[in-house]
N, C-alpha and C positions, 0 to 999 in steps of 0.2 A: 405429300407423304407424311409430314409431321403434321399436319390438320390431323388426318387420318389414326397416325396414332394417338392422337389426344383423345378424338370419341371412343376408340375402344378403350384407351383408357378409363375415362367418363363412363362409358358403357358396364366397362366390368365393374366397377367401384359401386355404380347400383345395382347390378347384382349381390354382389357381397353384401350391402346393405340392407337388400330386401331380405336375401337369405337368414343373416342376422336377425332381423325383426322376426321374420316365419317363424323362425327357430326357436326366439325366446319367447314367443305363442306358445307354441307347443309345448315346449317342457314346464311352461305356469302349466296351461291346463292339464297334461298328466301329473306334477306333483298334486294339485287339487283334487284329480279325479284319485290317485294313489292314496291321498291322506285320507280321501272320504270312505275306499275301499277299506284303509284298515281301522279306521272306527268302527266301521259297519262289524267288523270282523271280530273286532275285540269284545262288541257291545254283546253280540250273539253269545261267543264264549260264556262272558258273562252273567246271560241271562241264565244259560243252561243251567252254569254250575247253581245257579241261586236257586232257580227251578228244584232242581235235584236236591238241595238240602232243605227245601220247604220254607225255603225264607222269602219267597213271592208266590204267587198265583196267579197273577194277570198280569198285561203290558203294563196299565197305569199302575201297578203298587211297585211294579219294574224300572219305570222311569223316575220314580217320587227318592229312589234307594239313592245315599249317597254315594257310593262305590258307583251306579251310573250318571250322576251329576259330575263329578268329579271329572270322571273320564271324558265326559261333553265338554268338560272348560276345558281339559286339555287340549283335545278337537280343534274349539274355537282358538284357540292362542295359536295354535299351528297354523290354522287356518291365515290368521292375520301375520304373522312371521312370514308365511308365502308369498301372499299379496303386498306385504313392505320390501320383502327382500326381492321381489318381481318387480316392483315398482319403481327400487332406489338401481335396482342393475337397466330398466328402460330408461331411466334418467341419465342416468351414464352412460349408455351409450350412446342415446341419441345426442348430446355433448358432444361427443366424441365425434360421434358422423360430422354435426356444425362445424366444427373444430377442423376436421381433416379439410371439409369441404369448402373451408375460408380458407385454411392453409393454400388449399389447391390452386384456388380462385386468385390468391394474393400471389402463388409463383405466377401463373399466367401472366396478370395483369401488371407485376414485375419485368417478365420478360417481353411483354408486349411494348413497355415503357422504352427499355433499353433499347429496344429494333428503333423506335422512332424515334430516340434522340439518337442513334450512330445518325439515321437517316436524316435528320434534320442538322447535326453537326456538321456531316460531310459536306450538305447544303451550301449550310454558313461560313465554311472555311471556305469551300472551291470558287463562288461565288465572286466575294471581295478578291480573292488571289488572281482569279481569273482577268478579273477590272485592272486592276493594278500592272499585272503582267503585259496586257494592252495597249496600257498606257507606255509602258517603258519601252514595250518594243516597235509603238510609232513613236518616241522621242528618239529611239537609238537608229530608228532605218532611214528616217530624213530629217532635217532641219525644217523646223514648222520656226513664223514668225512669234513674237512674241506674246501680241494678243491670240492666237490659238491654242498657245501653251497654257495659257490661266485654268482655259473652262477642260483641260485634262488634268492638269496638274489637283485642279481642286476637284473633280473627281477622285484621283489618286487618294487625296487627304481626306475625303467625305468614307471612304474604303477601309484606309489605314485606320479613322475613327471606328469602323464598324467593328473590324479584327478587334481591336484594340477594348471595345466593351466586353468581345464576348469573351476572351480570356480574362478580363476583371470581375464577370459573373461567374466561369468555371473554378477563379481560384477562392474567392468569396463564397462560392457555395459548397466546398472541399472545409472552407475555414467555421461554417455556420454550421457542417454534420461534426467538429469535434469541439471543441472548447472556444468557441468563438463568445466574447460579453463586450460589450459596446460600455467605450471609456467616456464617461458622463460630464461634459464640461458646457458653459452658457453656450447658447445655440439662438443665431438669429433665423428664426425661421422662416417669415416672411423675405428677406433679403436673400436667401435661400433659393427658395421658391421663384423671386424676381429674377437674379440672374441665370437658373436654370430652366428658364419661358422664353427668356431674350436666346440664348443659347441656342435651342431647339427651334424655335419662330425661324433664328438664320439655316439652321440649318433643314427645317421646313418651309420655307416661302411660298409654297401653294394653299398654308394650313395656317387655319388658325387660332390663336392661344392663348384663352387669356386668364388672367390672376387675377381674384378679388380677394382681398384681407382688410380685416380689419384698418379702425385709423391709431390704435394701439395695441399693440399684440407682444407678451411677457416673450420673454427671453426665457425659454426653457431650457435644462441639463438636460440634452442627449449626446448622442454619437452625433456629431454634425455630419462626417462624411458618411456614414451608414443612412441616417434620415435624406441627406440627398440622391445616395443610391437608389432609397427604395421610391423615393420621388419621381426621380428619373423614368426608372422602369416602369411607373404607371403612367404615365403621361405618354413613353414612347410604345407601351403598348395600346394606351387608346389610340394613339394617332396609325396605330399597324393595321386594328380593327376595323375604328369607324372610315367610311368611304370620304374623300375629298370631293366636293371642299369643306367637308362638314368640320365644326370649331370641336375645341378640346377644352374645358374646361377648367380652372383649377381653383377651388376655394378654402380660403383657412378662417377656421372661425374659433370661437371658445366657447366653452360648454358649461355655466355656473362657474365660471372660474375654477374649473378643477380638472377640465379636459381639453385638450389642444383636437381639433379636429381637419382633417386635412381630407379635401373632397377632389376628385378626377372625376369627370362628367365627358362623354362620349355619347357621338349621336349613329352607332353602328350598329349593329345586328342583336347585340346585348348580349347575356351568357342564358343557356336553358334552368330553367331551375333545377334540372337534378344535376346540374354541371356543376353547380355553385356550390357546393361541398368540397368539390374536386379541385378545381382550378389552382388550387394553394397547395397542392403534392406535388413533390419534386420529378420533372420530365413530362409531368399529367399536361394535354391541349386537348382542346374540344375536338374532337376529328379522328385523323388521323395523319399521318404522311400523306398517305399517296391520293389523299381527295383533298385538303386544306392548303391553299392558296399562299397564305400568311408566312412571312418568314419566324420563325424563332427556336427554341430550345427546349422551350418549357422549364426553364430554369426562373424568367422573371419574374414569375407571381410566388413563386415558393422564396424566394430571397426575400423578397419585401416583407412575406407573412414571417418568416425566421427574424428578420430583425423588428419589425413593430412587436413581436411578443418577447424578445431580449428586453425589449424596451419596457415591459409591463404592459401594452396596448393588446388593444384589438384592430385586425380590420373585415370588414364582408363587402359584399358586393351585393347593388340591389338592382332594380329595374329602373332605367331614366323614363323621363317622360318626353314626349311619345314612345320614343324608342332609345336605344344603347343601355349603358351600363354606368353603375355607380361606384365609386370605390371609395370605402369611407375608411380613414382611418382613425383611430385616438386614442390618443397617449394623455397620461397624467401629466399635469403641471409642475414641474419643478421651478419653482419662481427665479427666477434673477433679475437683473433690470430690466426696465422697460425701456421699446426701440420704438422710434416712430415711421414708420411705413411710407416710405420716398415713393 
């Protein structure tokens, strides 16, 4: 039913629009056809009257007369006042149509956003709550031995980590739509980087991860725990993507000494090119709900893109070779000491 009312929506909105067009047809060409009637009308008056006081005799010493010179430039200005003021009112409105018709497009695709993140929220909450819930109500209905207990309990905690992200991206990404700026102090980044591969490698074990950085890499001013966040998120979203047991990459390199650059390498499906635009708007995934396999929110790529540009950076996303995707980021160098890479 609401599909339905959206085409007639759709529907009448180009009527109204062609109507408009028609319209403003028509009334250019009767002002042109009207201004041209009353030249014709005025010219004739005036031939008469010259006729009759003997101040002409034929068409040509009639048109040569300034009194109908005159009257022609008058004509001609009219004429181009029509066609600019025709001209500057098509212009405007066809503005106006774009305008409505991006408006239109942006609710939709607004509320299309919204449906698939409740829908992917609810996902993500019921999910982990469900595991958890599980777990507790075989601990509470019998006594399991000890070694039984480890491989739920750390389930339990693999869950509670998960909970645990996704409200640190809901509230981080509430805190990046108002006044959020990332507090600038020395940042080891390769060390960084290390401990957040070890991290994930444990709690990946089928996958694998690895770091290359430099054998000196500066100490740059950032947000250290924001540059880990948005670390994080790319790594844990290559590893959501690409299929196991394919590796995940992660490389940090420097750029003329003026660019810190930080690469995630995936050997998964990649992003479409007209997706690569999108993927950094907030709630935006390639798909939809109800066909897309993957778990998430659509929140991780819009947080990482929000704080690398707090930051002064860029990032994009390219094509890997043969296959997956690339995520490059880079920040400028804020010098501090220099760390050596354990």
């Amino acid at each position: 039913m609401k599909r339905l009312a959206q085409k007639r929506l759709r529907l009448l909105y180009w009527i109204v629009t062609a109507y408009l067009l028609l319209a403003l047809g028509w009334w250019s060409v009767l002002l042109f056809v009207k201004n041209r009637d009353a030249f014709l009308a005025k010219a004739e008056l005036l031939k008469i009257g010259m006729v009759a006081e003997g101040l002409v005799h034929t068409d040509e010493e009639f048109l040569q007369t300034p009194q109908y010179q005159t009257l022609e430039k008058q004509y001609r200005h009219q004429e181009v006042m029509i066609f600019g003021e025709g001209l500057f009112f098509m212009i405007t409105l066809l503005i106006g149509i774009w305008m409505i018709n991006r408006g239109y497009n942006d609710v939709l695709r607004t509320a299309r956003q919204q449906r698939n993140f409740l829908l992917s929220i609810t996902h993500e909450l019921k999910s982990p709550l469900a595991s958890i819930r599980l777990v507790l109500e075989t601990l509470q209905r019998r006594p399991l031995p000890h070694e039984r207990q480890q491989p739920l309990l750390a389930q339990a905690l693999t869950e509670t980590d998960r909970l645990n992200d996704l409200v640190n991206n809901l509230l981080l990404s509430a805190r990046l739509d108002t006044s959020w700026q990332p507090v600038l102090v020395p940042c080891d980044v390769a060390g960084i980087a290390a401990r957040l591969t070890d991290e994930l490698q444990q709690r990946h074990p089928d996958r694998v991860i690895t770091l290359d950085t430099p054998e000196a890499l500066p100490v740059i001013r950032t947000d250290c725990d924001a540059l880990e966040i948005a670390l994080r998120n790319l790594i844990e979203n290559a590893l959501k993507y690409a299929p196991a047991p394919s590796p995940v990459e992660v490389v940090i390199a420097t750029e003329e000494g003026k660019h810190l650059l930080i690469e995630v390498r995936d050997h998964g499906p990649g992003v479409p090119d007209k997706e690569k635009d999108r993927i950094f708007e907030k709630f935006y995934r390639v798909g939809n709900e109800d066909t897309r396999t993957a778990k998430g929110t659509g929140l991780g790529l819009y947080i990482v893109h929000q704080i690398v540009t707090a930051h002064g950076g860029t990032i994009e996303v390219r094509d890997n070779q043969p296959r997956g995707a690339r995520f490059i980021i880079k920040l400028p160098i804020r010098p501090g000491p220099i760390s050596q890479t354990k």
